[in-house]
C-alpha positions as CSV (number, residue, x, y, z in Angstrom):
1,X,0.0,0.0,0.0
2,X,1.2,3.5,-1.5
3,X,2.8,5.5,2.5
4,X,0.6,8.1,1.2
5,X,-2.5,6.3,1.8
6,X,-1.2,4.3,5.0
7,X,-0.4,7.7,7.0
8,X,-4.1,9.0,6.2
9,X,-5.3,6.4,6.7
10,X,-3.7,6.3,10.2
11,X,-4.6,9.9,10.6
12,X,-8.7,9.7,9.8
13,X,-10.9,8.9,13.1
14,X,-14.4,9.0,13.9
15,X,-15.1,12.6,14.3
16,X,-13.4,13.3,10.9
17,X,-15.7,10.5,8.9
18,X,-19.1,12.4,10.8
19,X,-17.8,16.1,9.9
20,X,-17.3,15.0,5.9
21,X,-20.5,13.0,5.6
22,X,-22.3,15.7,7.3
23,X,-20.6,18.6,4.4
24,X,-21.2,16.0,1.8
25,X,-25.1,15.3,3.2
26,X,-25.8,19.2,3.4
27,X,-24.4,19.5,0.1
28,X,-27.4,17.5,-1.4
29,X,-28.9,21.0,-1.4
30,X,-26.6,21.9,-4.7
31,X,-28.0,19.2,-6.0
32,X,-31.1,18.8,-8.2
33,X,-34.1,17.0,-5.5
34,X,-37.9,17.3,-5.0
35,X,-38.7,20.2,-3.1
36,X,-37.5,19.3,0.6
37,X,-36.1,15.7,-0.4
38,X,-32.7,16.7,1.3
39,X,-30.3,15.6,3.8
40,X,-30.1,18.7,5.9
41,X,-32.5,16.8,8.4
42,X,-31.1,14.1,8.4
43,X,-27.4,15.6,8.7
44,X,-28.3,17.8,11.8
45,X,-29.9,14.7,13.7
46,X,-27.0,12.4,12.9
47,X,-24.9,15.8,14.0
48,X,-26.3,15.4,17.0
49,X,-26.0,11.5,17.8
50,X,-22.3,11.5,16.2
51,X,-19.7,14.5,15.7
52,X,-18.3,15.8,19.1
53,X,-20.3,17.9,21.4
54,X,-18.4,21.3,20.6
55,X,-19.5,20.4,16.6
56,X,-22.9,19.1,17.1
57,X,-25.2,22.1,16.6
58,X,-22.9,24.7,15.0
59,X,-21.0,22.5,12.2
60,X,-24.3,21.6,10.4
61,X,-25.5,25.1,10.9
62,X,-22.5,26.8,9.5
63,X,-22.5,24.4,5.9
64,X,-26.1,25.6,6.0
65,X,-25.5,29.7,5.9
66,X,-22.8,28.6,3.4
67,X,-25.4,26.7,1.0
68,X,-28.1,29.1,1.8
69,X,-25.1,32.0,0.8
70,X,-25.4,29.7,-2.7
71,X,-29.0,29.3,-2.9
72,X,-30.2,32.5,-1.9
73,X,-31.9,33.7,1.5
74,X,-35.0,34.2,2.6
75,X,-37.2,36.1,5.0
76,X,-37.7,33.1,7.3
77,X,-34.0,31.7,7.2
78,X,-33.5,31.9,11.1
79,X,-36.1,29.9,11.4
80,X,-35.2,27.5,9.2
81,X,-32.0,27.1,10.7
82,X,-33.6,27.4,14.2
83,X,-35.5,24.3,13.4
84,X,-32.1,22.4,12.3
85,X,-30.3,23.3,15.9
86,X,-33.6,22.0,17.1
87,X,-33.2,18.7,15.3
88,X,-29.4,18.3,16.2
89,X,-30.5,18.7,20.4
90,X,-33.1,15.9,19.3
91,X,-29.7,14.5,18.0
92,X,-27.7,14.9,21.1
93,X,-31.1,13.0,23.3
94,X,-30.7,10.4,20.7
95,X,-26.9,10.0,21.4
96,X,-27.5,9.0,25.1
97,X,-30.6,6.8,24.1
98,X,-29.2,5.2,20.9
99,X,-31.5,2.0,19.2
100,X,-33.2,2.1,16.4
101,X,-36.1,2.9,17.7
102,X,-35.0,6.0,19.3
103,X,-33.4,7.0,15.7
104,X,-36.8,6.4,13.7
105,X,-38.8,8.2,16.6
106,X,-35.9,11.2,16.5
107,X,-36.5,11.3,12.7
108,X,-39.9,11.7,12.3
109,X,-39.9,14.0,15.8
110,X,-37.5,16.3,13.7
111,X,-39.9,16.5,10.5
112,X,-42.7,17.5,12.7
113,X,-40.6,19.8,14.3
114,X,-39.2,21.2,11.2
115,X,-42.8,21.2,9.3
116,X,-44.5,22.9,12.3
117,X,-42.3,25.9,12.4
118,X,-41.4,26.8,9.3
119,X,-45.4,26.4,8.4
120,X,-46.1,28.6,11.2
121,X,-43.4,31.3,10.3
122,X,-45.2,31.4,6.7
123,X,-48.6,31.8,8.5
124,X,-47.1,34.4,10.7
125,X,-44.3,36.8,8.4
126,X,-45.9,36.8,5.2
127,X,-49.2,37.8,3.7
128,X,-49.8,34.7,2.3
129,X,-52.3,33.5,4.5
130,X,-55.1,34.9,6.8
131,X,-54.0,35.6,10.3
132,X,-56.8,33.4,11.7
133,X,-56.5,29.8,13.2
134,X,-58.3,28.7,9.8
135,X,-55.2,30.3,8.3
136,X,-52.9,28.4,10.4
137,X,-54.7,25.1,9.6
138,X,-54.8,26.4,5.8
139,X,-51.0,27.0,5.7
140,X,-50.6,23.7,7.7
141,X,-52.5,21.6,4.9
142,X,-51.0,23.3,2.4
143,X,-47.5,22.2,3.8
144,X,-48.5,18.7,3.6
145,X,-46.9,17.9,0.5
146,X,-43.7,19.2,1.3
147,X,-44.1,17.3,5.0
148,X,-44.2,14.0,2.6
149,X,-41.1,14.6,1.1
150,X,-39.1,16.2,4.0
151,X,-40.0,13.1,6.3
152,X,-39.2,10.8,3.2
153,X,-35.8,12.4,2.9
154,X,-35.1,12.5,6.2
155,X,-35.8,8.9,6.9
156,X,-33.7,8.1,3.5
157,X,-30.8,10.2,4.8
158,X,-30.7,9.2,8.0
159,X,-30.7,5.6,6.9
160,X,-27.3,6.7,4.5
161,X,-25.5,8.4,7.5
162,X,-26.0,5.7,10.0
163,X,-25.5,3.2,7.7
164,X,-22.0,4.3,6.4
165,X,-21.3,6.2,9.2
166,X,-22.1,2.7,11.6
167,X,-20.3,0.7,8.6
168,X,-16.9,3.0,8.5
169,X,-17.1,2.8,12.6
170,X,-16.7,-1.1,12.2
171,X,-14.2,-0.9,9.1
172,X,-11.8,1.8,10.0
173,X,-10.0,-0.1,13.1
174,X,-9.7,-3.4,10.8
175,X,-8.0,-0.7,7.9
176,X,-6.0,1.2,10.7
177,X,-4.4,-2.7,11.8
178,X,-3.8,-4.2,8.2
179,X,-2.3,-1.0,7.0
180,X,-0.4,-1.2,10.4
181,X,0.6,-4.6,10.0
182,X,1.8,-4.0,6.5
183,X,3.5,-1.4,8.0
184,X,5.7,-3.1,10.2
185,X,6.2,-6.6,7.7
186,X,7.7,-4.5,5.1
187,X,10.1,-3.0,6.9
């Protein structure tokens, strides 16, 4: 194996493997998608159960004002990114709680959360809809087709960042001892 590879290898831990799936998951929002089929849900919960405490809520929100920076902000951009620290502390009870269970109920618990306040912020900051609770419950059922795809994504994503995360976890100790290993036979 090229000594290139061996001493990065050596050099890449668990933290690193969560902060570049988390840029690379964010990312998805460069992407072409369905409206709200992203991973930015899905990145600030797994934020939240994986990267180190002093990362968890700021690392996702940062790669967001840098994508939004890209896309384009809005009026109701803090609380779009409110709801995504939200989603990470959801993270950080999942973290202490960890089973699948916990990670399903974490998921869809962060779509709701996400769906109910950015709806609400549309009810409430822009003229779009009466400022009556059959308003709210208009702009709520209007929502619902973006709530499909934002707790479809977020269930898909979270599925790919646990899954390679969880995967890389088990693999990376095994890589670290063969390359290791190799190390000390060929010398």
């Amino acid at each position: 194996m090229d000594v290139k590879i061996k001493k990065i290898i050596e050099k890449i831990d668990e933290n690193l493997i969560a902060i570049i799936l988390v840029a690379l998951a964010i990312s998805t929002r460069l992407l072409p998608h369905p409206d709200n089929f992203t991973a930015v849900g899905a990145s600030a919960l797994f934020a939240g159960v994986y990267l180190r405490k002093k990362y968890t809520l700021w690392l996702p929100l940062i790669i967001m004002i840098i994508s939004d920076a890209i896309i384009g902000f809005h009026n109701l951009i803090f609380f779009t990114w409110g709801s995504f620290v939200l989603i990470g502390v959801i993270g950080l009870w999942i973290r202490k709680n960890k089973n699948i269970l916990n990670v399903i109920f974490g998921t869809v618990t962060g779509s709701l959360t996400f769906f109910f306040i950015t709806n609400f912020a549309v009810w409430a900051f822009t003229p779009m809809y009466a400022k009556t609770s059959a308003g709210l419950m208009q702009c709520f059922i209007m929502g619902l087709s973006f709530f499909r795809n934002t707790i479809m994504g977020d269930l898909f994503y979270v599925g790919v960042l646990f899954g390679v995360y969880e995967t890389m976890r088990y693999m990376l100790p095994k890589l670290q001892q063969k390359t290791a290993v190799s190390s000390v036979s060929s010398k």
